[in-house]
C-alpha angles and dihedrals in degrees: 000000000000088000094054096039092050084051095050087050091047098052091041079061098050113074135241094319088054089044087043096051085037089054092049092047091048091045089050094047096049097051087044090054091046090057083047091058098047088043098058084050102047093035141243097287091071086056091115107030087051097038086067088063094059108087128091104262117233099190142076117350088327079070100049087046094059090045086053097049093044097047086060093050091047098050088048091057098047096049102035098026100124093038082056097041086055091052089053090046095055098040094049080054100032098051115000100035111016121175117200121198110217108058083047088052097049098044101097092146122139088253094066092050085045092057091053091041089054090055088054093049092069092064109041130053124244100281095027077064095047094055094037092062096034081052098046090052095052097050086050100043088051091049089047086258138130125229090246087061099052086040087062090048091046086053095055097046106030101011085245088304101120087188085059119137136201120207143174131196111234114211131202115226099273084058096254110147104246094181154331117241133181118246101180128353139172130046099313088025098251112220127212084246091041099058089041116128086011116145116193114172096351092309137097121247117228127179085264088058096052090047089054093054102051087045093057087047083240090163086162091069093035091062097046083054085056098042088048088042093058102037073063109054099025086061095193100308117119121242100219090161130058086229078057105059094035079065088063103044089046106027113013089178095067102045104130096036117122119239106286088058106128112228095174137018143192089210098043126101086265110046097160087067079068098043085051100059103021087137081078089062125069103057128124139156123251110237079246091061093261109149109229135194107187136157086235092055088060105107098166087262140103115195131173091270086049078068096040097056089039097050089052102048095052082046088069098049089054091045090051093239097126 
């Protein structure tokens, strides 16, 4: 079910070419089903003649009935595309691949660390991997942390490749790309802001610096950017929780505040600090304890539980449990 119902909510976000293919393929089901129907009643033996039936007819009033039909999906979709595609969202997490948060909080086990480690593994080479775990575990262990708490966040953030880069093409007014430049990069995606005031060896690290190092695959420095970085915006409080230290990697400001406490805001002085990470947005608990992600739970703001919930759900992808 989790294929077909990714495909209904690709092609709902897709426009009118996506409302008008997924028109022509409900149309088509439905009148397949229909055949099958008949067929289990009048027997086997009726398969080819019927199968001949089951395509939509293009021809004489059966014609006008399907363009009817089809006119009425496709205005649906095009009017009510995001409010389906929700529907979809929450009964694919709600019945077919439900994700409950407690059992994912209180597994800190050396098996789920094993399964991010893993991850990390296929980007790094055997002692890359060495240092990048011995190194993990010390900065943790100096912000009240565990290693499992600062792998969720690296997930989030790098997908477990601490080399990884993120870049945006930056276009001139006729639409010619001009450049590509680098917004975050590295295990906890450094920012130019966020290296700021940073010293590491008796220099200043700087955005360039950062690029150079992940282009030179120097995960050392990287990590005592990392270990500088933390002791920062952690500010002496300990981290305990993975939400935690994700505070501090995204909003160092707000580390120590409960789980109502706004990051980002559509309605604060940097909304583009929002805009930027709106995949944050959009999370809530089922009153069974499901954790669910869904258009309609988007309220313009990104709060502590936002990461919670966040940080869990993509702990069960790792751990192969969705």
């Amino acid at each position: 079910m989790k294929p077909l119902a990714d495909l209904a909510q690709i092609l709902l976000s897709s426009g009118p070419p996506g409302w008008a293919v997924l028109t022509i393929l409900l149309l088509q089901v439905g009148k397949m089903l229909g055949r099958v129907v008949n067929l289990s009643m009048k027997g086997v033996w009726m398969a080819w003649d019927e199968s001949k039936k089951w395509f939509i007819r293009l021809t004489g009033w059966g014609l006008v009935k399907n363009l009817l039909k089809a006119a009425v999906l496709y205005l649906a979709f095009s009017a009510f595309s995001s409010e389906i595609s929700d529907r979809i969202q929450w009964v694919e997490q709600m019945a077919f691949n439900p994700i409950y948060l407690a059992p994912l909080e209180n597994d800190t086990s050396s098996e789920a660390l094993a399964a991010y480690t893993r991850k990390a593994q296929k980007f790094l080479g055997p002692d890359e991997h060495t240092l990048f775990l011995k190194r993990t575990a010390e900065i943790a262990a100096r912000c009240g942390s565990t290693s499992l708490s600062f792998f969720e966040v690296y997930e989030s953030e790098c997908g477990c490749n601490p080399f990884a880069v993120n870049a945006r093409p930056i276009f001139d007014r006729q639409g010619r790309l001009i450049r590509v430049d680098t917004v975050a990069a590295g295990q906890i995606q450094f920012t130019a802001a966020g290296v700021d005031g940073l010293m590491v060896g008796g220099e200043a690290v700087t955005m360039r610096s950062v690029k150079d190092a992940i282009r030179s695959r120097r995960l050392s420095w990287l990590m005592d950017v990392e270990q500088v970085y933390m002791a920062r915006a952690s500010g002496g409080h300990p981290l305990p929780k993975p939400c935690d230290v994700y505070t501090a990697v995204f909003m160092p400001a707000f580390v120590g505040g409960g789980p109502g406490t706004v990051l980002a805001s559509v309605n604060s002085s940097r909304p583009d600090f929002y805009y930027q990470n709106i995949g944050l947005d959009g999370w809530k608990l089922s009153e069974s304890g499901k954790i669910l992600n869904l258009q309609s739970a988007r309220d313009g703001k990104i709060t502590v539980n936002d990461l919670a919930l966040c940080l869990a759900a993509k702990k069960a992808a790792v751990m192969g449990l969705r």
